[in-house]
PDBQT receptor file of N, H, CA, C and O in Angstrom, charges set to zero:
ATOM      1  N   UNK A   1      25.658 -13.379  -4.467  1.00  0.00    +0.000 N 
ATOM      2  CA  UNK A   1      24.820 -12.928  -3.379  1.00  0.00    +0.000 C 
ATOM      3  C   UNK A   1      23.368 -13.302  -3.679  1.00  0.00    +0.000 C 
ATOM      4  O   UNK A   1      22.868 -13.061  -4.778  1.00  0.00    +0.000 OA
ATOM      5  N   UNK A   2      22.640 -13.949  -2.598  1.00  0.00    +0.000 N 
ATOM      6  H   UNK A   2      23.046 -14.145  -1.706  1.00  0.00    +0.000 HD
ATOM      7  CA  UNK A   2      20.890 -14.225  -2.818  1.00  0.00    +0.000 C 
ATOM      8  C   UNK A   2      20.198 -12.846  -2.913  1.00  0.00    +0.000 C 
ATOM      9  O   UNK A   2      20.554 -12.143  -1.967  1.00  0.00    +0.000 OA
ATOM     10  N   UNK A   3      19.632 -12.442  -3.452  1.00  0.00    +0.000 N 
ATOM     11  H   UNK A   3      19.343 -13.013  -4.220  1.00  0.00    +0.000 HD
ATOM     12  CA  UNK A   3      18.723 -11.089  -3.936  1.00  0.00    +0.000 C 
ATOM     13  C   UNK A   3      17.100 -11.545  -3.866  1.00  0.00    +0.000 C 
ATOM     14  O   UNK A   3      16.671 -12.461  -4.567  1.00  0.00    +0.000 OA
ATOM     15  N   UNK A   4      16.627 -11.118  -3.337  1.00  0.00    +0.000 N 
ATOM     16  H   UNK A   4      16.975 -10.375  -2.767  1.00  0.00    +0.000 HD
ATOM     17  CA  UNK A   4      14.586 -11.695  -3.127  1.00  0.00    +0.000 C 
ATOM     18  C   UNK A   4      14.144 -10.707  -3.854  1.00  0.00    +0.000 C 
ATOM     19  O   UNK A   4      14.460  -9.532  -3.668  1.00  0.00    +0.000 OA
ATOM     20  N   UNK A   5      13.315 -11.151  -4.811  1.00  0.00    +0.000 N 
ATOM     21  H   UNK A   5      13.059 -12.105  -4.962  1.00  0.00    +0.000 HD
ATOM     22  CA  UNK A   5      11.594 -10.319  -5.299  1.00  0.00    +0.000 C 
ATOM     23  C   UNK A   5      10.894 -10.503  -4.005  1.00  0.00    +0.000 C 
ATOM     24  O   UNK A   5      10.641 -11.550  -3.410  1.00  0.00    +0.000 OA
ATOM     25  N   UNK A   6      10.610  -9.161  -3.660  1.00  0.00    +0.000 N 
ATOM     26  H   UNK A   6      10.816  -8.310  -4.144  1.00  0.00    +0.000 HD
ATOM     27  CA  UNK A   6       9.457  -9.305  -2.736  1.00  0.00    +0.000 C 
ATOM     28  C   UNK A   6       8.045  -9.486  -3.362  1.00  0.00    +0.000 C 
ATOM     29  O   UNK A   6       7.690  -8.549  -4.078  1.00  0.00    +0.000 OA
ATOM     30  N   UNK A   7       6.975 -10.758  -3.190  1.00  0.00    +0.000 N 
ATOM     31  H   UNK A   7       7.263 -11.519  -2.609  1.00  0.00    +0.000 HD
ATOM     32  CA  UNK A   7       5.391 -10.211  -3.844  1.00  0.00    +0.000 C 
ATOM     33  C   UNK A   7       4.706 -10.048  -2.504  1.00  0.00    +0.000 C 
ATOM     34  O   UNK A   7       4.900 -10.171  -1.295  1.00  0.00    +0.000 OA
ATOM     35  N   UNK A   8       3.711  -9.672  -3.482  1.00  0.00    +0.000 N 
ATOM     36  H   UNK A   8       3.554  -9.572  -4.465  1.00  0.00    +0.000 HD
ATOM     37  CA  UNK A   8       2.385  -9.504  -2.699  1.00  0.00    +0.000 C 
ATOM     38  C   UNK A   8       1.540  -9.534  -3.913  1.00  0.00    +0.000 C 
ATOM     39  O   UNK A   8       1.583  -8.993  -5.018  1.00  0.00    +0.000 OA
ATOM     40  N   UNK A   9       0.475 -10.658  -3.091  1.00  0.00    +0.000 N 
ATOM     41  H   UNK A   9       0.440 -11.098  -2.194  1.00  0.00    +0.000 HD
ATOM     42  CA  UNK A   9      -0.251 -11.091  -3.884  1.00  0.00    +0.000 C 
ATOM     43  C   UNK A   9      -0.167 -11.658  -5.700  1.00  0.00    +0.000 C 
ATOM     44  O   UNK A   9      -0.967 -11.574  -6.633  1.00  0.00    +0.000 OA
ATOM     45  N   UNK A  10       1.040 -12.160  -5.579  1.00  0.00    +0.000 N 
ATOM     46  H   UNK A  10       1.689 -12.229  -4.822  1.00  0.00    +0.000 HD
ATOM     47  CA  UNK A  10       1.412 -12.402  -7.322  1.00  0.00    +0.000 C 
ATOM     48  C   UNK A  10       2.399 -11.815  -7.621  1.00  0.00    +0.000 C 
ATOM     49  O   UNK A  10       3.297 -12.362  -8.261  1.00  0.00    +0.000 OA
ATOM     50  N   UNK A  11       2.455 -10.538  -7.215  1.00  0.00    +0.000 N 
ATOM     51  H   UNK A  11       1.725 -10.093  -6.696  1.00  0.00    +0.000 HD
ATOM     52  CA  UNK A  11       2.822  -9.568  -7.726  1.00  0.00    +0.000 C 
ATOM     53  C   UNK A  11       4.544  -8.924  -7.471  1.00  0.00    +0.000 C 
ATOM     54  O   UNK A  11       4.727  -8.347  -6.399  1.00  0.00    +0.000 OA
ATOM     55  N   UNK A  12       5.347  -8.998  -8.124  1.00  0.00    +0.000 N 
ATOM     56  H   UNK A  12       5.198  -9.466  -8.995  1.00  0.00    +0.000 HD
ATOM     57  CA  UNK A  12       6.684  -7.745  -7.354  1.00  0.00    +0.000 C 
ATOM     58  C   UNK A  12       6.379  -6.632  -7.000  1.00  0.00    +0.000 C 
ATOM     59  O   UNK A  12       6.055  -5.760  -7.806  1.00  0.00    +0.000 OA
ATOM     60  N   UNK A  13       6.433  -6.422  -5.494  1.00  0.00    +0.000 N 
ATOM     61  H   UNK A  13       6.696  -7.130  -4.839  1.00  0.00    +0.000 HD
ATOM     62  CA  UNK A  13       6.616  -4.801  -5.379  1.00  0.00    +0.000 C 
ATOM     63  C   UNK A  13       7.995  -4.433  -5.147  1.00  0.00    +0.000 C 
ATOM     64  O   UNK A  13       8.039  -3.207  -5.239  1.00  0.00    +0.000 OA
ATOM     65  N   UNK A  14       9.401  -5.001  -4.832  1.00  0.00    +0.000 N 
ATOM     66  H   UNK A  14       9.365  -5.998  -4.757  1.00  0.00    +0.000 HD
ATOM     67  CA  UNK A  14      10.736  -4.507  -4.355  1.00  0.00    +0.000 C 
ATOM     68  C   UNK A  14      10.982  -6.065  -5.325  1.00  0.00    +0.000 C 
ATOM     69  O   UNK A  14      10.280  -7.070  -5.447  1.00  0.00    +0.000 OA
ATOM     70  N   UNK A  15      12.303  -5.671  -5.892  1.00  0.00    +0.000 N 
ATOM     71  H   UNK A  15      12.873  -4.855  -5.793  1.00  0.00    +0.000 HD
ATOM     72  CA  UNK A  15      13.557  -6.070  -6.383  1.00  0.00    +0.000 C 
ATOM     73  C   UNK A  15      14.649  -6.098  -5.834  1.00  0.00    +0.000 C 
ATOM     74  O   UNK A  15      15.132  -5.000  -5.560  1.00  0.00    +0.000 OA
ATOM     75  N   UNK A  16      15.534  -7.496  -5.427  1.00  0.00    +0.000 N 
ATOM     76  H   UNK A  16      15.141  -8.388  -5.649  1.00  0.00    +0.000 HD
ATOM     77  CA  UNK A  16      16.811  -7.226  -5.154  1.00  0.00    +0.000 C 
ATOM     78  C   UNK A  16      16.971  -6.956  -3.901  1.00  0.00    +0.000 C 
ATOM     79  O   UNK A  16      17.941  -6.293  -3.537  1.00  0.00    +0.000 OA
ATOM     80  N   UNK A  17      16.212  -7.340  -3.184  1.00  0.00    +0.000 N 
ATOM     81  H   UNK A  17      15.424  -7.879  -3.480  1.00  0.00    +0.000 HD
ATOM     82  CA  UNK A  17      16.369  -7.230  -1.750  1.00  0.00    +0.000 C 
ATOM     83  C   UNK A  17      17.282  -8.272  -1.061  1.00  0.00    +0.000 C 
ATOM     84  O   UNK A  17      17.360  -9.466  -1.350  1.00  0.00    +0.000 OA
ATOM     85  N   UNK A  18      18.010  -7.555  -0.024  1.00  0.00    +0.000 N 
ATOM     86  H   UNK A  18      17.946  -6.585   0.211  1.00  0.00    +0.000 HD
ATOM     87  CA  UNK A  18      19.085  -8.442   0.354  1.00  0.00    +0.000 C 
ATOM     88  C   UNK A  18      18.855  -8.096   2.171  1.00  0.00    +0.000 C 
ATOM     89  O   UNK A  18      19.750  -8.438   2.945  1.00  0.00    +0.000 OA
ATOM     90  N   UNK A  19      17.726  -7.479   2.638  1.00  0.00    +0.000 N 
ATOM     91  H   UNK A  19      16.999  -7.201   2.010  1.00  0.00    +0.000 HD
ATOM     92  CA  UNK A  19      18.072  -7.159   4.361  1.00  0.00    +0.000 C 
ATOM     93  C   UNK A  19      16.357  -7.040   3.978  1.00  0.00    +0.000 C 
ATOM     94  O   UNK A  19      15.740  -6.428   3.106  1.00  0.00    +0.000 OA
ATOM     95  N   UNK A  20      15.931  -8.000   5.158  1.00  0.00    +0.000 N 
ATOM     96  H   UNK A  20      16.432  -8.497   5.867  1.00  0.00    +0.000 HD
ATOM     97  CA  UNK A  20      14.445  -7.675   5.330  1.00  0.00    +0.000 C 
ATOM     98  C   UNK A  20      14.305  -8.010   6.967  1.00  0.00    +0.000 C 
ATOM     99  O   UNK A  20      14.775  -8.939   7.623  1.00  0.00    +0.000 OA
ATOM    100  N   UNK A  21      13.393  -6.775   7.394  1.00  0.00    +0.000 N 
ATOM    101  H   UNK A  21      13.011  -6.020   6.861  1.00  0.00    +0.000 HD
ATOM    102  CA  UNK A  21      13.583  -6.879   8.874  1.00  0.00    +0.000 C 
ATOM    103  C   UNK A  21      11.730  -6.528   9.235  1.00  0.00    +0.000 C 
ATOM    104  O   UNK A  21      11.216  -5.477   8.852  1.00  0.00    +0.000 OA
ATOM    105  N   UNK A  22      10.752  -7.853  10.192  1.00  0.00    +0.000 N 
ATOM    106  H   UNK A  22      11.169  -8.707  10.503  1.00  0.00    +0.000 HD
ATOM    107  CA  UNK A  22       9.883  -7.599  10.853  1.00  0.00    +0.000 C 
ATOM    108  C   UNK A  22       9.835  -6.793  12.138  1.00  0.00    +0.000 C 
ATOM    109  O   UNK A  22      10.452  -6.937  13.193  1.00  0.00    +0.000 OA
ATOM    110  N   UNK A  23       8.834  -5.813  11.714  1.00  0.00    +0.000 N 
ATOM    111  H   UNK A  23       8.332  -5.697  10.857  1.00  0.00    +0.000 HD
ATOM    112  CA  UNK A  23       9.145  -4.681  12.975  1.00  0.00    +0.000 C 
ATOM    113  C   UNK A  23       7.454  -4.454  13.840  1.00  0.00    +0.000 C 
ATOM    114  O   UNK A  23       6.884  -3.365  13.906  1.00  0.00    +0.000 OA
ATOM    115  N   UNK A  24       7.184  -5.102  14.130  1.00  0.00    +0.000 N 
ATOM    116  H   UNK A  24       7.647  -5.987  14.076  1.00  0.00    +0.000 HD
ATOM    117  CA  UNK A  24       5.897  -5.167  14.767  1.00  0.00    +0.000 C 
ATOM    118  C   UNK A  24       4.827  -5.707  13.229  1.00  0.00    +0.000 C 
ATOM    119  O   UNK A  24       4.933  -6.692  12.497  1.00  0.00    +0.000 OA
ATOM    120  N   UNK A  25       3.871  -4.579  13.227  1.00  0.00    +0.000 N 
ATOM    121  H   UNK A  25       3.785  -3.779  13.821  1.00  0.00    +0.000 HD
ATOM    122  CA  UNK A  25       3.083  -4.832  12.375  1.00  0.00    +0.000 C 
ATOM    123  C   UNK A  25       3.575  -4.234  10.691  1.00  0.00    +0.000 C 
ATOM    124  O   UNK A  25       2.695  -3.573  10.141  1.00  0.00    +0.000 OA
ATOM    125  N   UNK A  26       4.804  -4.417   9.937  1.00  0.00    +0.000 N 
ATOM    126  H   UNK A  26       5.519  -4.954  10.385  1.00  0.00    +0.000 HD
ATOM    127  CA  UNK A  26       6.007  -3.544   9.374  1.00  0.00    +0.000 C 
ATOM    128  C   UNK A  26       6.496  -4.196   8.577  1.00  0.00    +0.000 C 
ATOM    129  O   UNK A  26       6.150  -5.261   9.089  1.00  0.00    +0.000 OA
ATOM    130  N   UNK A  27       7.056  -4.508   7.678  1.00  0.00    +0.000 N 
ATOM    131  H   UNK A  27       7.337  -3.643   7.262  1.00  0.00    +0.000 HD
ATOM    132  CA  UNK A  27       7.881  -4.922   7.162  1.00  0.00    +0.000 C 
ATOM    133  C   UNK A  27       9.206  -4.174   6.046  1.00  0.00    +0.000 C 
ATOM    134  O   UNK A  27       9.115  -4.010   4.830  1.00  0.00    +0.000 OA
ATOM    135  N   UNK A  28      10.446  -3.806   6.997  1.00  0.00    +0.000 N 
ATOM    136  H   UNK A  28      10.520  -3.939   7.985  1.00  0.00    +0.000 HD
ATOM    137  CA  UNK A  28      11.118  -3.397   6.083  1.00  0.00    +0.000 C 
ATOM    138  C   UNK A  28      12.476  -4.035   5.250  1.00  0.00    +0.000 C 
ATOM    139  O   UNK A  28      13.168  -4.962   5.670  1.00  0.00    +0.000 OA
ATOM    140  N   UNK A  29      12.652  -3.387   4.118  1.00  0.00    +0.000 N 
ATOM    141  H   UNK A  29      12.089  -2.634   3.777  1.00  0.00    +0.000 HD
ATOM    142  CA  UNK A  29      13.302  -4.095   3.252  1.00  0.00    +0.000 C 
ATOM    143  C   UNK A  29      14.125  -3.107   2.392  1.00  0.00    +0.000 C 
ATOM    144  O   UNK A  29      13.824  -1.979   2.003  1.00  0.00    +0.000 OA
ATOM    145  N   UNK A  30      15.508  -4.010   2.156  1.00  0.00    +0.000 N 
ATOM    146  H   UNK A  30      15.753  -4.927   2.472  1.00  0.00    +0.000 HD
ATOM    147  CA  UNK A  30      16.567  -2.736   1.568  1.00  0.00    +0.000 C 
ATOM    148  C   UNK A  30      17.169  -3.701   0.703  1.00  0.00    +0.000 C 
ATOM    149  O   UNK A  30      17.239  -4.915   0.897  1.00  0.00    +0.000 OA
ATOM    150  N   UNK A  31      17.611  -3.024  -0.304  1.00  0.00    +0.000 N 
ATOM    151  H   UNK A  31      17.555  -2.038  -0.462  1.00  0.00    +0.000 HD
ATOM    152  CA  UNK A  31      18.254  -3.695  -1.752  1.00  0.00    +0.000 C 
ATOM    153  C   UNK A  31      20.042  -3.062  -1.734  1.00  0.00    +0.000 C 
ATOM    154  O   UNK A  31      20.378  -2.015  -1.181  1.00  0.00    +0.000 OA
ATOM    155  N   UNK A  32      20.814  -3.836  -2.347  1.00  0.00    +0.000 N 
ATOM    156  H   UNK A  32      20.541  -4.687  -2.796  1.00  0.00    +0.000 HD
ATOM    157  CA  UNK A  32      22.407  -3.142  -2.405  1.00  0.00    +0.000 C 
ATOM    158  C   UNK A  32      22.687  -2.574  -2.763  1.00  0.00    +0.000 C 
ATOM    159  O   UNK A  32      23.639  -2.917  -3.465  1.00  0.00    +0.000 OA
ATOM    160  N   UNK A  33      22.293  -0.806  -2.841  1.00  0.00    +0.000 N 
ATOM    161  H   UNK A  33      21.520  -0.526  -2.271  1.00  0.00    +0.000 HD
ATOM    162  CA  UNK A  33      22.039  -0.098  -3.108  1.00  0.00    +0.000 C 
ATOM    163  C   UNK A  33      21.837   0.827  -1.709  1.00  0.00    +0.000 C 
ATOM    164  O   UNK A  33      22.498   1.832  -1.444  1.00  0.00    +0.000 OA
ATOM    165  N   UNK A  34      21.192   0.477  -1.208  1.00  0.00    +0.000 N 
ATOM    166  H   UNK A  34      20.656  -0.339  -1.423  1.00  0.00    +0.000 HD
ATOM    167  CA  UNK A  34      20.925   1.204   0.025  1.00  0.00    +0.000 C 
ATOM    168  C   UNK A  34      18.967   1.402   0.243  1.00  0.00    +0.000 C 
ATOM    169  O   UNK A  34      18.242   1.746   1.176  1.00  0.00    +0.000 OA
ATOM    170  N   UNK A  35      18.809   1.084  -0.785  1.00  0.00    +0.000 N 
ATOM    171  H   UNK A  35      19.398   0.804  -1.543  1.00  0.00    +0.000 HD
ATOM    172  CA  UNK A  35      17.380   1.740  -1.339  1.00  0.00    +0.000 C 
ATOM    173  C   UNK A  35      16.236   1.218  -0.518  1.00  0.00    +0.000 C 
ATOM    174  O   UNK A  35      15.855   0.162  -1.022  1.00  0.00    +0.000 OA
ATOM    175  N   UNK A  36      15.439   1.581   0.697  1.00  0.00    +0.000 N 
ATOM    176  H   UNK A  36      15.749   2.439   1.107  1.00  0.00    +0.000 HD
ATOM    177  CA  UNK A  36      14.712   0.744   1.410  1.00  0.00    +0.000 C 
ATOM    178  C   UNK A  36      12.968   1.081   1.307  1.00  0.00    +0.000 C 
ATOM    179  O   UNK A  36      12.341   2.048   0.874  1.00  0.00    +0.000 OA
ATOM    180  N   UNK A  37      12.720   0.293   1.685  1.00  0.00    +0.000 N 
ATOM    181  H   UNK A  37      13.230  -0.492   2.037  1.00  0.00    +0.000 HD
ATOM    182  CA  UNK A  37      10.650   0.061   1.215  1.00  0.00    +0.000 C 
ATOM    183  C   UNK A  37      10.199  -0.263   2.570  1.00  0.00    +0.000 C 
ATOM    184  O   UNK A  37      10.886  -1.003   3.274  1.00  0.00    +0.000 OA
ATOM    185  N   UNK A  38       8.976   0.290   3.034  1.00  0.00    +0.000 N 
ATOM    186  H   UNK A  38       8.418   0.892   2.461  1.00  0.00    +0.000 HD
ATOM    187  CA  UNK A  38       8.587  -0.415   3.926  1.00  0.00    +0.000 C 
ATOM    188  C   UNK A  38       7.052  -0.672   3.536  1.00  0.00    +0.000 C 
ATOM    189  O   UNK A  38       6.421  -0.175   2.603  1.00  0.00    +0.000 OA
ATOM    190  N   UNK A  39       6.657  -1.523   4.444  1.00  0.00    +0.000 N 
ATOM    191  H   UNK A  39       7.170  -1.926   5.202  1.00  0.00    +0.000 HD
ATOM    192  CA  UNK A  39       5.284  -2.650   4.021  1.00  0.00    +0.000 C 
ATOM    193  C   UNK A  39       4.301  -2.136   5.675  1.00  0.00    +0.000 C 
ATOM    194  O   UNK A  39       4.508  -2.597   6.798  1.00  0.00    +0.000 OA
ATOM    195  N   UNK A  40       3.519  -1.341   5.379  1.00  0.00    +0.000 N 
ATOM    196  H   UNK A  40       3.351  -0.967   4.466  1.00  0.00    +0.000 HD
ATOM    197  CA  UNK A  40       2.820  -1.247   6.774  1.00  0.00    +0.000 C 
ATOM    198  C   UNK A  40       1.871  -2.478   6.571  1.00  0.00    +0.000 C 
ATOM    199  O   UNK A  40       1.443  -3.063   5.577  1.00  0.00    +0.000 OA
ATOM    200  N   UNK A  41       1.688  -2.661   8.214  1.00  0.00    +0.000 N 
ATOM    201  H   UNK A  41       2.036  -2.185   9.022  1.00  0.00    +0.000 HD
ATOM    202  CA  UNK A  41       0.217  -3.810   8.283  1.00  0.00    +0.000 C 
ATOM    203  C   UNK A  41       0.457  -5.355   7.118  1.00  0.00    +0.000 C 
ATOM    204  O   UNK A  41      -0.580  -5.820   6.644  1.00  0.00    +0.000 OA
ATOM    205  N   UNK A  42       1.580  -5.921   6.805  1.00  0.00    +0.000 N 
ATOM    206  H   UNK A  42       2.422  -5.543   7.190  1.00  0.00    +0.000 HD
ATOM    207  CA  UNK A  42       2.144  -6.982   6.630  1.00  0.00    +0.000 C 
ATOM    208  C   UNK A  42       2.987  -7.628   7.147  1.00  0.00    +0.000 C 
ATOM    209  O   UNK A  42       3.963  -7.101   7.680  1.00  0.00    +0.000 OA
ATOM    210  N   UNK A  43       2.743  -9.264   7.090  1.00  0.00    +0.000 N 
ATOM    211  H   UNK A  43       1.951  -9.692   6.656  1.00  0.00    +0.000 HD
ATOM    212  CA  UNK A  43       3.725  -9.891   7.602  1.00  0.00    +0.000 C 
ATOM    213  C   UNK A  43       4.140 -10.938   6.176  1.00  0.00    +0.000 C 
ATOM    214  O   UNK A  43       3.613 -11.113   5.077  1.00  0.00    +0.000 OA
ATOM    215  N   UNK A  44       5.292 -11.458   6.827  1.00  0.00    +0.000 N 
ATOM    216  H   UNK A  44       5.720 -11.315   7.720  1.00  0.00    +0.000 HD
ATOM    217  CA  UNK A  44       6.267 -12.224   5.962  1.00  0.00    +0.000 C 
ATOM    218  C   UNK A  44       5.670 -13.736   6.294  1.00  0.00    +0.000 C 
ATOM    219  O   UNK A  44       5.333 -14.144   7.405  1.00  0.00    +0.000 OA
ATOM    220  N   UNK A  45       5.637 -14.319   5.285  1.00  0.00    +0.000 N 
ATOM    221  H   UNK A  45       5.912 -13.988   4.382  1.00  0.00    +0.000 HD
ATOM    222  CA  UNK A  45       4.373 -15.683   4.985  1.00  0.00    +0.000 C 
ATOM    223  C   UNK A  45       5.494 -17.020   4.713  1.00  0.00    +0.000 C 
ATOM    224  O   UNK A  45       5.612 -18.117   5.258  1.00  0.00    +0.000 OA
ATOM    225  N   UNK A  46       6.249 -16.318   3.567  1.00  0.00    +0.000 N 
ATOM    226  H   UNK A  46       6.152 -15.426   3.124  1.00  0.00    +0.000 HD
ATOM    227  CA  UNK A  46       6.994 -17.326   3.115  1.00  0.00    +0.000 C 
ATOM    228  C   UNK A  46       8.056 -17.022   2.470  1.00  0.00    +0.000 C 
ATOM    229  O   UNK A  46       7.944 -16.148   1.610  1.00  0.00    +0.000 OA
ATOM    230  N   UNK A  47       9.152 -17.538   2.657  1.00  0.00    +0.000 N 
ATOM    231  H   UNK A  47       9.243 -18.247   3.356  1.00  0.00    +0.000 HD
ATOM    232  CA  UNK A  47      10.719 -17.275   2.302  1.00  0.00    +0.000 C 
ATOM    233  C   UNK A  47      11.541 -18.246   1.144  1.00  0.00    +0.000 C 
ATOM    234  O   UNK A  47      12.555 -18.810   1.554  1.00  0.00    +0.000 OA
ATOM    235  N   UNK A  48      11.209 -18.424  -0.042  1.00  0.00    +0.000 N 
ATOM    236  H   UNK A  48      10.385 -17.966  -0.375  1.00  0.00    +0.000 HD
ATOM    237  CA  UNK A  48      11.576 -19.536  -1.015  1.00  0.00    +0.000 C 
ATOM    238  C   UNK A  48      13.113 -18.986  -1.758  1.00  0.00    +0.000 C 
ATOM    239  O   UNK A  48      13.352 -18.188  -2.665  1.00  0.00    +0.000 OA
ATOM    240  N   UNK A  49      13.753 -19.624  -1.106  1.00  0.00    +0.000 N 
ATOM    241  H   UNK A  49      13.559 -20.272  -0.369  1.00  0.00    +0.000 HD
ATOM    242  CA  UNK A  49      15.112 -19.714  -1.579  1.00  0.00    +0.000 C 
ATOM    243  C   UNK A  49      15.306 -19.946  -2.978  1.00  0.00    +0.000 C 
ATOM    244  O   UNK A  49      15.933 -19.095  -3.609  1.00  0.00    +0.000 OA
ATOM    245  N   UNK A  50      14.731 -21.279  -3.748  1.00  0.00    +0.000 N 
ATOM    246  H   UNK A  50      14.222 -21.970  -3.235  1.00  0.00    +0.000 HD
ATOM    247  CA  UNK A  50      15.268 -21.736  -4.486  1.00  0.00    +0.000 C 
ATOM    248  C   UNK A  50      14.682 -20.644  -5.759  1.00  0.00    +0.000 C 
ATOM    249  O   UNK A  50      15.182 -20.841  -6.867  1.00  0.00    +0.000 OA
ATOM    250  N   UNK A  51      13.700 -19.564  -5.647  1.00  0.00    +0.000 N 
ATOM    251  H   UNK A  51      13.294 -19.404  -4.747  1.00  0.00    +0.000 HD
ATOM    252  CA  UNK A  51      12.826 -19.422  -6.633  1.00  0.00    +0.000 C 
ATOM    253  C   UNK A  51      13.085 -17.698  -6.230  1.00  0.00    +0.000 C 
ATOM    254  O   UNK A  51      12.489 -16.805  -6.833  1.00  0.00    +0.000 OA
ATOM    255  N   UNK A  52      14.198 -17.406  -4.974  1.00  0.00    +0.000 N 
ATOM    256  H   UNK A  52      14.683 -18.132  -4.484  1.00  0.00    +0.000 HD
ATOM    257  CA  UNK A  52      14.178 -16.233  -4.498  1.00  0.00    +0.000 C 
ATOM    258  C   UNK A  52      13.203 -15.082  -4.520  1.00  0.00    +0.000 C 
ATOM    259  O   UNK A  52      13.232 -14.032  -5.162  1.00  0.00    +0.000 OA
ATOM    260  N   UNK A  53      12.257 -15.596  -3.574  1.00  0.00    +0.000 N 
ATOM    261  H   UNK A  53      12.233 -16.449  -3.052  1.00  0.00    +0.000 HD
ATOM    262  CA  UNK A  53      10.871 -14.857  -2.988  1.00  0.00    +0.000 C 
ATOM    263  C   UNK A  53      10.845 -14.395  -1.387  1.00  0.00    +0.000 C 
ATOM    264  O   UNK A  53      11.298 -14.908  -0.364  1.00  0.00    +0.000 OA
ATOM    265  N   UNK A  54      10.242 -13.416  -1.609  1.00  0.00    +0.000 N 
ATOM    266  H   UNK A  54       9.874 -12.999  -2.440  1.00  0.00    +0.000 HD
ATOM    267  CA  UNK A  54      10.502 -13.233  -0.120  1.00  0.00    +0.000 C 
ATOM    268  C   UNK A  54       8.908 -12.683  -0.011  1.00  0.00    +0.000 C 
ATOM    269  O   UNK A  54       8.770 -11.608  -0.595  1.00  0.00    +0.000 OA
ATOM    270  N   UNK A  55       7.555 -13.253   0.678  1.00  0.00    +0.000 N 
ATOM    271  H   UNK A  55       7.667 -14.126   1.153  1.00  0.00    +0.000 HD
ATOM    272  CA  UNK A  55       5.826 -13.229   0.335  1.00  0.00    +0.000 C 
ATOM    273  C   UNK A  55       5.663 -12.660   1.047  1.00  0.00    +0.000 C 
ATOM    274  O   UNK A  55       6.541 -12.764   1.904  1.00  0.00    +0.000 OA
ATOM    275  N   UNK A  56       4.675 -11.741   1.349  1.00  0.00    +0.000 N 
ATOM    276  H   UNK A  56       3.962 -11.657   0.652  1.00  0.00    +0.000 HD
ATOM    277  CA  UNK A  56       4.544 -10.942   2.414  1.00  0.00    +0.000 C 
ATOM    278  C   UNK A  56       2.923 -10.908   1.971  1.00  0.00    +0.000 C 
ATOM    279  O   UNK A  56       2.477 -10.828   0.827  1.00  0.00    +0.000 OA
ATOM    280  N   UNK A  57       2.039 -11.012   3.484  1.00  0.00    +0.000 N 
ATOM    281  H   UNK A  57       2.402 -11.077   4.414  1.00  0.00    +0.000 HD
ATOM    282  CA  UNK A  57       0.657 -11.069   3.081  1.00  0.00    +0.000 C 
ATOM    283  C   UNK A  57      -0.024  -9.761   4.549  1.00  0.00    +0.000 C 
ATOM    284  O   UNK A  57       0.230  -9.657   5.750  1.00  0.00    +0.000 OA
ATOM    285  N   UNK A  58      -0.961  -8.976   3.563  1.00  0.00    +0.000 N 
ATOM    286  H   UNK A  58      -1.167  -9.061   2.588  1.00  0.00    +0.000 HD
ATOM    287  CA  UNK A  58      -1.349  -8.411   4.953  1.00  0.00    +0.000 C 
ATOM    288  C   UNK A  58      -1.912  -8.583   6.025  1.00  0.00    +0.000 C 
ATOM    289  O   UNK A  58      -2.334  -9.735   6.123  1.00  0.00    +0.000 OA
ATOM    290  N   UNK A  59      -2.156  -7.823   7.066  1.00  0.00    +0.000 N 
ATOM    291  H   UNK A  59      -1.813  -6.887   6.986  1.00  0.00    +0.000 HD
ATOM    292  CA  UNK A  59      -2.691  -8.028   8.154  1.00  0.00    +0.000 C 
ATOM    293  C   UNK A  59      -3.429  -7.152   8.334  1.00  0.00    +0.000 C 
ATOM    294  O   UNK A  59      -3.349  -6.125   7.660  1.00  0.00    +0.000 OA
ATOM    295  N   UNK A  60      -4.832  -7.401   9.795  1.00  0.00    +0.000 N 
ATOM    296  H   UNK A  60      -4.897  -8.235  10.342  1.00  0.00    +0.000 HD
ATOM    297  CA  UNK A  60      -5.664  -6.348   9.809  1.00  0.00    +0.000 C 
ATOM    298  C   UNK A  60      -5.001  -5.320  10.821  1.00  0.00    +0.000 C 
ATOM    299  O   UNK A  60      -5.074  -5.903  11.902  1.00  0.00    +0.000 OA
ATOM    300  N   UNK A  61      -4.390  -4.091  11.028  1.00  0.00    +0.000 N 
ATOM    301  H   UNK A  61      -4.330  -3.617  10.149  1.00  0.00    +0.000 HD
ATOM    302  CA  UNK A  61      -3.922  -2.935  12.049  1.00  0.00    +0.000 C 
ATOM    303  C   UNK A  61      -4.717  -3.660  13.375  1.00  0.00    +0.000 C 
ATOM    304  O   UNK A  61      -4.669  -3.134  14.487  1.00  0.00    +0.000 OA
TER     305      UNK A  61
């Protein structure tokens, strides 16, 4: 199964994410587990498969 590090800015904030869903200004995200995060006032930038990233950069509200 593909699993994403979510960053921001460099950084991991979520592990193992396997369901990521844009919800207006939102970003939520759940790992197999059930375990879900959400990202206010970000959007999703860039999606790298090979290096399993899933970038998320903010936005202004």
């Amino acid at each position: 199964m593909c699993e994403f590090k979510v960053m921001i800015n460099g950084k991991t904030v979520f592990k193992d994410a396997v369901y990521a869903k844009s919800d207006g200004n939102r970003i939520i995200v759940k790992d197999i587990l059930g375990d879900i995060k959400e990202f206010q006032n970000y959007k999703i930038t860039e999606l790298k498969i090979n290096t399993q990233q899933l970038i998320l950069l903010a936005i202004k509200p």
